[in-house]
C-alpha positions in Angstrom: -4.6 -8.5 11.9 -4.5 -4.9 11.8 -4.2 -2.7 8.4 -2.3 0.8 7.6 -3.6 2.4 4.9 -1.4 5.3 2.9 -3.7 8.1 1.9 -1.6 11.2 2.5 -0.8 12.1 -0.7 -3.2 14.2 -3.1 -2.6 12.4 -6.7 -1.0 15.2 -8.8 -0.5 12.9 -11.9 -4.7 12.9 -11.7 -5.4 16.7 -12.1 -7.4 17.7 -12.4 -9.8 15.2 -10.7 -7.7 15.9 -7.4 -8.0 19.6 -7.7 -10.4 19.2 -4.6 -10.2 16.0 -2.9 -7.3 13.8 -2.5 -6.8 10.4 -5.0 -7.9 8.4 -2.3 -11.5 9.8 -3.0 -11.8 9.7 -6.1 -15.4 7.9 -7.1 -15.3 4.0 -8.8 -19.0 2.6 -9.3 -20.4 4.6 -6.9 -18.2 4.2 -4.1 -14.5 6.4 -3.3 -11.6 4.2 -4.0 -10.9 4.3 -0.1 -14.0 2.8 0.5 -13.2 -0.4 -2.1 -10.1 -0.8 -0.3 -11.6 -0.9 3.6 -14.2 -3.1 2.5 -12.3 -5.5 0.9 -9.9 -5.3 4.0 -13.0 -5.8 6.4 -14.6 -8.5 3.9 -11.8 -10.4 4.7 -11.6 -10.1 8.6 -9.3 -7.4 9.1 -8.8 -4.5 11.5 -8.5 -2.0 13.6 -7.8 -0.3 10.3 -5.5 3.1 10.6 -5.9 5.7 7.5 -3.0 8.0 7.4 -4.2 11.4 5.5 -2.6 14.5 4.8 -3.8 16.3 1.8 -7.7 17.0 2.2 -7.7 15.4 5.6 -10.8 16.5 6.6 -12.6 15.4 3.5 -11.0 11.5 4.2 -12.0 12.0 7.9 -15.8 12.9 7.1 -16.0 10.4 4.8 -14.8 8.0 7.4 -17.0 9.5 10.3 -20.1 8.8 7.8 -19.6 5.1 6.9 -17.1 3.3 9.1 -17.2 2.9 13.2 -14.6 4.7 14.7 -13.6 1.7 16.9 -12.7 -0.3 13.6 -11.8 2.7 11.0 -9.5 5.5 12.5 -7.5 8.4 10.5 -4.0 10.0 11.8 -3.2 13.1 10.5 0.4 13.2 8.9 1.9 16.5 9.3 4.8 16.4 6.7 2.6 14.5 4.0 3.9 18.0 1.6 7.9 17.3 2.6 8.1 14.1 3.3 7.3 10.8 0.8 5.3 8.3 2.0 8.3 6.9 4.7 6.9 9.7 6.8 3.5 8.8 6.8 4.8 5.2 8.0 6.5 6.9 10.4 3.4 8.9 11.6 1.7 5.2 12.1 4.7 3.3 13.6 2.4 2.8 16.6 0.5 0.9 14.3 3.0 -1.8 13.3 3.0 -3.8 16.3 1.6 -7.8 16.1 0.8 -8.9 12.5 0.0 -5.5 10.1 -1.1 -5.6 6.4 0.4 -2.4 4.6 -1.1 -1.0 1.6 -0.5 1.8 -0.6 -3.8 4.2 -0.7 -4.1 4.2 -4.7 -4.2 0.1 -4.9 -7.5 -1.3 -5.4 -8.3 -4.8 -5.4 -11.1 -7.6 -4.8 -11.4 -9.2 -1.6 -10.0 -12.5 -2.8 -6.5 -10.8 -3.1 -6.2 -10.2 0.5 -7.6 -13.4 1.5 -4.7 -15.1 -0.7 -2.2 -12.7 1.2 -3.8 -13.7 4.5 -3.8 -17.6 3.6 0.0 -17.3 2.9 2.9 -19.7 5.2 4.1 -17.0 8.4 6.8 -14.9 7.5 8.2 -12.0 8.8 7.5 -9.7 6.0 5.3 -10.9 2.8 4.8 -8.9 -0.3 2.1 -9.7 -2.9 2.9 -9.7 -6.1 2.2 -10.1 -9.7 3.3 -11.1 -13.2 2.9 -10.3 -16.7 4.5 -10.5 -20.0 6.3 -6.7 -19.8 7.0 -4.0 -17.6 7.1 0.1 -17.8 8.9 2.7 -16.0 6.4 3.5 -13.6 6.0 -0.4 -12.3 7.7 -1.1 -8.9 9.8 -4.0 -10.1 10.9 -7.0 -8.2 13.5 -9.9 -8.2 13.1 -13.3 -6.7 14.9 -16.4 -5.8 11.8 -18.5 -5.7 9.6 -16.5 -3.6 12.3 -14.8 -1.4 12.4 -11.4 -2.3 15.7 -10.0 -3.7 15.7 -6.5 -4.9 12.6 -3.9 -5.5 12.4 -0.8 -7.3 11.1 1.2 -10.0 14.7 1.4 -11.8 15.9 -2.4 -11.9 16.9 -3.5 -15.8 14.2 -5.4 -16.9 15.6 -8.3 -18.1 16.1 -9.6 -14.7 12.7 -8.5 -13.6 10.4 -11.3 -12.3 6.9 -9.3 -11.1 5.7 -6.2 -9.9 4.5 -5.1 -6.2 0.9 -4.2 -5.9 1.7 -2.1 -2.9 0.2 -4.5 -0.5 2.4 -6.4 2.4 1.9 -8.7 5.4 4.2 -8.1 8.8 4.4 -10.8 11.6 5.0 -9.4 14.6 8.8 -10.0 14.4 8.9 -8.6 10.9 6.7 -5.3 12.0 9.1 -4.8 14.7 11.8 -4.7 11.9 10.1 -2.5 9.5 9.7 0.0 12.0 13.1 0.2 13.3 14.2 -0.1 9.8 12.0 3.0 9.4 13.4 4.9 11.7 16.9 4.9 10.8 16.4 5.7 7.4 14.7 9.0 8.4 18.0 9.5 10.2 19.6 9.5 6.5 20.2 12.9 4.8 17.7 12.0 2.1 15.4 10.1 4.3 12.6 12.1 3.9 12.5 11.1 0.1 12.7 7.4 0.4 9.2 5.8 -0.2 8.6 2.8 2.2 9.9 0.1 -0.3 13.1 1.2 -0.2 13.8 0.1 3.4 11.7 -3.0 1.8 14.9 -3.4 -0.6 17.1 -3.2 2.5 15.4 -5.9 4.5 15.1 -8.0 1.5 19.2 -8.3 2.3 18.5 -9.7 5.5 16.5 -12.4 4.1 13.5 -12.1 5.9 11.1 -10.7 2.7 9.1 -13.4 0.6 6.7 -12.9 -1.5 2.9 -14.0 -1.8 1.4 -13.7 -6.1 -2.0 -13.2 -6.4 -1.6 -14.0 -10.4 -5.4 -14.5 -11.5 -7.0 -12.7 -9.2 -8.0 -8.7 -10.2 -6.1 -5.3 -8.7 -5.5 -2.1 -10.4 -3.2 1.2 -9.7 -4.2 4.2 -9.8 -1.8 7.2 -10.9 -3.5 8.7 -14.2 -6.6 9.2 -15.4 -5.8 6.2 -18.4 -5.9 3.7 -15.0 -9.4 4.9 -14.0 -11.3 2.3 -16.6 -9.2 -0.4 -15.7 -10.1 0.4 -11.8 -13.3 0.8 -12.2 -13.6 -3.1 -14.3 -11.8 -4.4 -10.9 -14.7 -3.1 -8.9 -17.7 -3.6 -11.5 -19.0 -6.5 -9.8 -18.0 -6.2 -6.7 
C-alpha cells in the first residue's frame, strides 16, 4: 500500500506561523505535523510514501532527509503548487497511483488507529473516510451518502441533506487509482482545471458509482487551516 501525501501548499489562513515554513511543518508536541502524519501512515504498514512539496520545498525535503529513509519517504517537487490547486500536485504524482494508494491531504492529522480502520475496510475501487457530527460550517468538505456509497462532495452542498464530512484521507484499488488518474487528467484538460481541488473529480466519480465511504466516527483526527485548529490538533497527538 503506497501513500501520496499533499504538502504543496504554504497555509496562508495560518500567517503568520507560515511566514517561513510551509503548514505542513508547523510544530504539534514536539514533532512537525508531517511527521504525525508519516508515522501514523508507517505505524500502520504503509509505504513507499511520496510527499509532494512546493512552497518551502527544501525545508520539507531536509526535514525528510533527517528522519525518514529515502527508500520509504521520498519528496517530488511540484512546479505549479502557486497556479495550480492541489489537482496539480496529484497530477505531479500520477506515477504514484498505480496498485492500491492511500491519498491524504497534507493539513489532516490523525492517530494511527484511523488509518488502520481505512485499511481494514471491504475492497473497493475508491474509499473515502469519513466522519459525523451534530452540525456543519462553511469551510467543511461536505458529503452525501446512500448507505455508504458516496453521492456528492463539496464544501457548498445545503446542509440539510448533508450526512458527514471528508477528513481528506482516501483508499484506491488498483482499478480505482487507475480511474482517478485518468479522471485527473482530463479535468486539467478543462479551462478551469487548474482550480479544481482533487475532490471535485472525487464528486465526478462518485456518478459512476464506484466511491464508498469508510467512517472512522470515535476515533481522533483534526484539520488544520487556522490557528483556532492548532489546540484541537495538538489534543489528537498529546498521547500519541
Amino acid at each position: 500500500m503506497q501513500a501520496v501525501i499533499l504538502s504543496a501548499g504554504q497555509g496562508r489562513r495560518l500567517l503568520p506561523l507560515t511566514a517561513d515554513r510551509p503548514k505542513c511543518l508547523i510544530d504539534l508536541h514536539g514533532k512537525t505535523l508531517l511527521q504525525w502524519q508519516l508515522d501514523a501512515l508507517l505505524a500502520a504498514g504503509v509505504g513507499p510514501i511520496t510527499v509532494v512539496t512546493g512552497y518551502a520545498a527544501a525545508a520539507v525535503e531536509a526535514l525528510l532527509e533527517r528522519h525518514y529513509d529515502s527508500r520509504v519517504v521520498r519528496a517530488q517537487f511540484n512546479p505549479f503548487f502557486q497556479v495550480a490547486d492541489n489537482l496539480g500536485s496529484c497530477w505531479i504524482a500520477r506515477d504514484a497511483f498505480e496498485g492500491d494508494v492511500l491519498l491524504l491531504n497534507g493539513d489532516t492529522v490523525f492517530e494511527t488507529p484511523v488509518v488502520e480502520r481505512l485499511l481494514a475496510a471491504p475492497p473497493a475501487p475508491i474509499r473515502l473516510t469519513v466522519d459525523s457530527k451534530a452540525g456543519y460550517d462553511d469551510d467543511d468538505m461536505k458529503v452525501v451518502l446512500d448507505g455508504e456509497r458516496l453521492l456528492r462532495i463539496g464544501k457548498h452542498l445545503p446542509v440539510d441533506a448533508v450526512d458527514a464530512e471528508s477528513i481528506g484521507l482516501l483508499r484506491f484499488d488498483a482499478a480505482g487509482a487507475r480511474r482517478f488518474r485518468q479522471a485527473v487528467e482530463l479535468a486539467l484538460r478543462e479551462p478551469d482545471g487548474l482550480r479544481w481541488w482533487y475532490l471535485s473529480v472525487i464528486d465526478r466519480l462518485a456518478d459512476e458509482g464506484v466511491v464508498q465511504t469508510c467512517s472512522i466516527r470515535g476515533l481522533r483526527w483534526g484539520e488544520v487551516d487556522f490557528p483556532r485548529d492548532l489546540e484541537p490538533a495538538r489534543a489528537v497527538v498529546a498521547d500519541a
